[in-house]
C-alpha positions in Angstrom: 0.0 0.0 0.0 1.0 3.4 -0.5 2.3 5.9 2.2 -1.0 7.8 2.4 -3.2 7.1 5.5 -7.0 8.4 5.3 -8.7 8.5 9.6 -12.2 8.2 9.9 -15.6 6.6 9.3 -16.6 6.5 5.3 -19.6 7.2 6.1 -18.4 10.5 7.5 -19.4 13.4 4.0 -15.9 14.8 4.6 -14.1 11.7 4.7 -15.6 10.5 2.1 -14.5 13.9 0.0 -11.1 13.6 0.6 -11.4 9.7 -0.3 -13.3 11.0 -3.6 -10.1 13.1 -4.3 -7.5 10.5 -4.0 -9.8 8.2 -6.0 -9.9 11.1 -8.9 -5.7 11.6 -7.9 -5.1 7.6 -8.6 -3.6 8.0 -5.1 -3.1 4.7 -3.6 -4.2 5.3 0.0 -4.8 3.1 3.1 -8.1 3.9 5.5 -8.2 3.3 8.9 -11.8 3.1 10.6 -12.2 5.8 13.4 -15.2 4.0 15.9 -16.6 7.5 17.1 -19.2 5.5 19.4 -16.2 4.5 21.4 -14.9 7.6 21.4 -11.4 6.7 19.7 -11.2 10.6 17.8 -10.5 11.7 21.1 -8.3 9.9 22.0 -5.0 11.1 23.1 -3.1 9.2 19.9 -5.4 10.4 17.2 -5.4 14.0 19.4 -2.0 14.3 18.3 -2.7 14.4 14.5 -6.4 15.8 14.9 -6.4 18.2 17.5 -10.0 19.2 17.6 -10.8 15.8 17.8 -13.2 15.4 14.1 -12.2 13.4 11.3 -10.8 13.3 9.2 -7.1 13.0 10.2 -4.5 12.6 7.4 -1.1 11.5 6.9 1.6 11.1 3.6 4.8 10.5 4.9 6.0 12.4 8.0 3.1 14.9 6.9 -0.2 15.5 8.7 -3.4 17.7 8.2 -6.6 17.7 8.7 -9.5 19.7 7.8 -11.1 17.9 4.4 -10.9 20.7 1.7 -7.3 21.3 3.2 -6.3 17.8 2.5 -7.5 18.0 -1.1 -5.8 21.0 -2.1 -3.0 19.5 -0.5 -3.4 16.1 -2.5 -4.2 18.0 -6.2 -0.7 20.3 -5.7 1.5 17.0 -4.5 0.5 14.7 -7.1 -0.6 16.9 -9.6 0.9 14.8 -12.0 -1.3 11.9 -11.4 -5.4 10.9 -12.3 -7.1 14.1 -13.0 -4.5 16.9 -13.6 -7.2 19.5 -13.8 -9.1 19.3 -10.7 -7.6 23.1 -9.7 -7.7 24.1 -13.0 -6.1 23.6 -16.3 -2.2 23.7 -16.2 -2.6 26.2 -19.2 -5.1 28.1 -17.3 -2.9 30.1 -15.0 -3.8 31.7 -12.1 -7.6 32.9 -13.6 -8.2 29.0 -14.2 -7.2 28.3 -10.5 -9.1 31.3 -8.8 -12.2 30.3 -10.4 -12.0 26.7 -8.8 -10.8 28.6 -5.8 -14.3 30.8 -5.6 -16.8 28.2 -5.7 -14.7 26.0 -3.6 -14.6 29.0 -1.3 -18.3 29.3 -2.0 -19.6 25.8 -0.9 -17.9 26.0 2.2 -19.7 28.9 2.9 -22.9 29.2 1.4 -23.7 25.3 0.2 -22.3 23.6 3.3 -23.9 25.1 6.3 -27.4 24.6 4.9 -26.6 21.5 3.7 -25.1 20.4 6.6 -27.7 20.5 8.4 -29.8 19.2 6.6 -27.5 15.7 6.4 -27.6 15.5 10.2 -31.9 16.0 10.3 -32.2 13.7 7.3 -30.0 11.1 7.9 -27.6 10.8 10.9 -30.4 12.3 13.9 -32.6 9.3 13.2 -29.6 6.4 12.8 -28.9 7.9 15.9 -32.0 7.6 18.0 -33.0 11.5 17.5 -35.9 12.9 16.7 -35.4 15.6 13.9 -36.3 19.2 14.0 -39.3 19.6 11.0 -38.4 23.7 11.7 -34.6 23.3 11.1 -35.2 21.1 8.2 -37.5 23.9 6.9 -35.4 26.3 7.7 -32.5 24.8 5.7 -33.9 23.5 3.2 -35.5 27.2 1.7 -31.4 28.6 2.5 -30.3 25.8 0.1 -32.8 26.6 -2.4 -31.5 29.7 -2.6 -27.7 28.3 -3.0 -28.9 26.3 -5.8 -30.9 29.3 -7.6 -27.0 31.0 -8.0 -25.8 27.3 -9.1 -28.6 27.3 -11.7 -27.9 30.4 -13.2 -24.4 29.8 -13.4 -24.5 26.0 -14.8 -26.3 27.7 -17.6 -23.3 29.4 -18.5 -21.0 26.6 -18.2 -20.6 22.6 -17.8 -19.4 22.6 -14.7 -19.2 25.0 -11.8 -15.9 26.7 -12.5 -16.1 26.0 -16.1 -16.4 23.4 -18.7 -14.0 20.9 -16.4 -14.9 19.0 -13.9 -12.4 20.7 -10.8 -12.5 20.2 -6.9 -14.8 22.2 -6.8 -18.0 20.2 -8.1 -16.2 17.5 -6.3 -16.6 19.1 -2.7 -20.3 18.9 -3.5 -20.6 15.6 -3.7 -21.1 14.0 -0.1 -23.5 16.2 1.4 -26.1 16.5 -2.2 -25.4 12.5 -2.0 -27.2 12.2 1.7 -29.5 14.9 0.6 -30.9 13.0 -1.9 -31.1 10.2 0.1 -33.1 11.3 2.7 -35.8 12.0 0.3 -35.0 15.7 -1.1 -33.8 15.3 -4.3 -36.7 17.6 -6.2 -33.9 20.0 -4.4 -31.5 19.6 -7.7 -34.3 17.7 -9.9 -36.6 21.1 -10.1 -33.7 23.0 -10.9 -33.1 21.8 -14.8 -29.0 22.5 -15.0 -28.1 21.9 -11.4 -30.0 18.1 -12.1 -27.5 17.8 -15.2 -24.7 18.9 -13.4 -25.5 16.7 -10.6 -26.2 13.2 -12.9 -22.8 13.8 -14.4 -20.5 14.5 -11.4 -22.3 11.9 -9.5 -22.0 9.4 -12.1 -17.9 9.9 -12.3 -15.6 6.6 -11.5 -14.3 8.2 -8.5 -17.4 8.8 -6.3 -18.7 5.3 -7.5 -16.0 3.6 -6.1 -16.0 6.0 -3.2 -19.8 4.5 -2.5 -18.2 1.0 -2.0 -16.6 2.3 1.2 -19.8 3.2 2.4 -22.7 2.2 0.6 -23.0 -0.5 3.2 -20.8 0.1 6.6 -21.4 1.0 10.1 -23.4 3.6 12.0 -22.4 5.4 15.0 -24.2 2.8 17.0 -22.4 -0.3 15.5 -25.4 -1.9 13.2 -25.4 -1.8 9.5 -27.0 0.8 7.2 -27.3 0.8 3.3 -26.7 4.8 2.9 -28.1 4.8 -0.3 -31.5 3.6 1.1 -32.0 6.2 3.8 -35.5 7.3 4.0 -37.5 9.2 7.0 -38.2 6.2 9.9 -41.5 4.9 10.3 -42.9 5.3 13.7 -42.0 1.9 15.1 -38.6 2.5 13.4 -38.7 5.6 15.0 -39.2 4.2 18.5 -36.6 1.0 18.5 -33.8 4.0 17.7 -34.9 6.0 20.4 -34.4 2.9 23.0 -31.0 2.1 21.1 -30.0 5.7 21.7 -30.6 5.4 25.2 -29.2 2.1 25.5 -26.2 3.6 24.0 -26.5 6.3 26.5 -26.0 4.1 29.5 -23.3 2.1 28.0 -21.4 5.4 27.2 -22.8 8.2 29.6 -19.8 10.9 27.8 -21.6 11.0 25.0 -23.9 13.5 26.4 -20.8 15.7 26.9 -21.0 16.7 23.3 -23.9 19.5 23.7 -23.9 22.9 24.8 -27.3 24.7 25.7 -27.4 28.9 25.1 -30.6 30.3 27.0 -30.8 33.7 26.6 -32.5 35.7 29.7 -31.7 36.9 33.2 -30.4 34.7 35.9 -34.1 34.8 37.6 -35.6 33.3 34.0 -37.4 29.9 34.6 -36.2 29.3 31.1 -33.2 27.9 31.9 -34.7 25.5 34.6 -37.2 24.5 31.2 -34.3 23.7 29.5 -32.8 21.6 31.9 -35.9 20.1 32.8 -36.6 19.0 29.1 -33.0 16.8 29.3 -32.6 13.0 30.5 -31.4 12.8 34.2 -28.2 11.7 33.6 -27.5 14.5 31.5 -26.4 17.1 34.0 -22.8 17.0 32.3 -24.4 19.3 29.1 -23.0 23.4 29.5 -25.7 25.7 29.8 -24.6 28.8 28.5 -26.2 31.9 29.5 -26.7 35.1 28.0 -27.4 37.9 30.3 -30.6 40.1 28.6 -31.5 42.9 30.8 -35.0 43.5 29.9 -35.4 47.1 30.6 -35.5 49.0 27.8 -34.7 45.4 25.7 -30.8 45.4 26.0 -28.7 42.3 25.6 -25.6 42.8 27.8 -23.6 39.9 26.5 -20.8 38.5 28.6 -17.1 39.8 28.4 -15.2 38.2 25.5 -11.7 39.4 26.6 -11.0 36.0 29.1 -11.2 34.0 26.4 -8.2 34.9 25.5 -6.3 36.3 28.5 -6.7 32.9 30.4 -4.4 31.1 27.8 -1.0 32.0 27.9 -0.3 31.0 24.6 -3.2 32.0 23.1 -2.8 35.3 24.8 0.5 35.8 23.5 -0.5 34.6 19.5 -3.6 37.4 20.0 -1.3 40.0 21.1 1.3 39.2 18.4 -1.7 39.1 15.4 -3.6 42.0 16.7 -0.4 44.5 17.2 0.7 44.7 13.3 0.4 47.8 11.5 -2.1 46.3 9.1 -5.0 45.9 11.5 -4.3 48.6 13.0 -4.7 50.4 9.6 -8.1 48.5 9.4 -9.5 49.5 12.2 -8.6 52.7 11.8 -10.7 52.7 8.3 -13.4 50.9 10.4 -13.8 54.0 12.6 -13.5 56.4 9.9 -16.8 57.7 7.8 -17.9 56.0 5.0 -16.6 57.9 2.2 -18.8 58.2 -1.4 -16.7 56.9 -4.2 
């Protein structure tokens, strides 16, 4: 096998993108399984090459990164002169060629991935997971996409692809979180959109994220059973319930994994909101941070709480603050930030 080592669950979207862009690279790689349920990205060993603790990890050599879209770039400059040599742009393209990959790579982190995001965890990993999905945060979502995919539209009239007429990272970023999308039962998101459905049936259909899909087509949920991803649909009710007791099965055998949440309640220390809140939790989850937000009600001010601490209590993040924030270019900034806006 080669020297390239891919950490994390397949069925993870952003370990499956950077296992997409080896695939496209003709990168021989090796993938190691990451068990989340037991915890394992967080512990100390894989701490040491992911340090937030998420997957996926990566490492070529004596070289490690994380952070998918990170690890792609990375993988399309190393071995540019494997697979797909065009995935950042033509080699006659110049720097134009690469920008314009650049800017809708750029613009899927921003604009396509949040929404979509979300959308993945209410449509297909809340109820593997025992639970219950939010119909207003689905909603919610799912109108912010449409309005992603109304810019996508009116620029895949224009061109084949997103960046142009060849297929580049960027289109290929797309692919995991449109993928669970569409199989949690929104597709009519792409299929009502005429050039966005084209553009997805050909990127979707490319050797690459097919053989991507045999890594995790069929493989293992947070929980341990098996899942066929490409069959996820809404649970019925009784479906429904038997994930809800395996959730808190899971949640006795593993009482951490209620560590994971933080709760913001907004209101004054007197609110009974914050009690509501608590109420609405499982007993044993007294371990999930309640965050609160002072609002002083008179006259409707928020007074939020001082920011400073955060990074005065860490020496070395003090000292990497105070080195950033003391260069003459912010300060020039800021200065242009206080002046008044001039008409041009």
């Amino acid at each position: 096998m080669g020297s390239v080592t891919v950490y994390g669950p397949p069925i993870s979207p952003a370990v499956s993108r950077v296992l997409a862009c080896l695939l496209e690279k003709d990168v021989v790689f090796n993938l190691v399984n990451i068990d989340m349920s037991k915890a394992q990205h967080k512990s100390p060993d894989f701490l040491k090459i992911q340090p937030f603790g998420q997957v996926p990890a990566f490492q070529d050599e004596h070289t490690t990164l994380f952070e998918s879209r990170a690890i792609c770039r990375y993988i399309c400059d190393k071995y540019a002169d494997r697979g797909n040599r065009s995935l950042l742009g033509r080699r006659g393209g110049g720097l134009v060629e690469r920008a314009h990959v650049e800017q809708w790579l750029e613009a899927e982190g921003q604009s396509f991935n949040p929404p979509s995001s979300t959308l993945v965890f209410q449509l297909a990993f809340a109820p593997q997971m025992g639970l219950p999905q939010d119909p207003a945060a689905i909603v919610l979502n799912e109108g912010k996409l449409a309005k992603v995919l109304d810019v996508y539209e009116r620029q895949l009239q224009e061109s084949r692809f997103l960046a142009g007429d060849e297929f580049s990272l960027a289109d290929l970023s797309h692919l995991p979180n449109s993928h669970y999308i569409r199989a949690g039962g929104k597709e009519e998101l792409f299929t009502s959109r005429k050039h966005v459905a084209r553009w997805w049936e050909e990127i979707s259909m490319r050797p690459s994220w097919q053989k991507c899909q045999e890594y995790s087509d069929e493989t293992r949920t947070l929980d341990g059973s098996t899942l066929c991803i490409s069959s996820w649909r809404k649970l019925k009710p009784e479906q429904e319930k038997h994930a809800s007791n395996r959730h808190h099965q899971r949640v006795q055998e593993n009482p951490n994994l209620l560590n994971m949440a933080t709760v913001k309640v907004f209101g004054s220390p007197t609110t009974a909101e914050l009690q509501r809140r608590r109420d609405r939790c499982p007993a044993s989850s007294q371990e999930i941070e309640f965050q609160l937000t002072r609002v002083d009600n008179h006259r409707g001010q928020r007074r939020l709480p001082e920011r400073r601490p955060l990074f005065t209590w860490k020496q070395k993040v003090y000292r990497w603050w105070e080195a950033i924030s003391s260069r003459p270019l912010r300060k020039r900034v800021v200065q242009m930030q206080q002046e008044p806006p001039r008409i041009i």
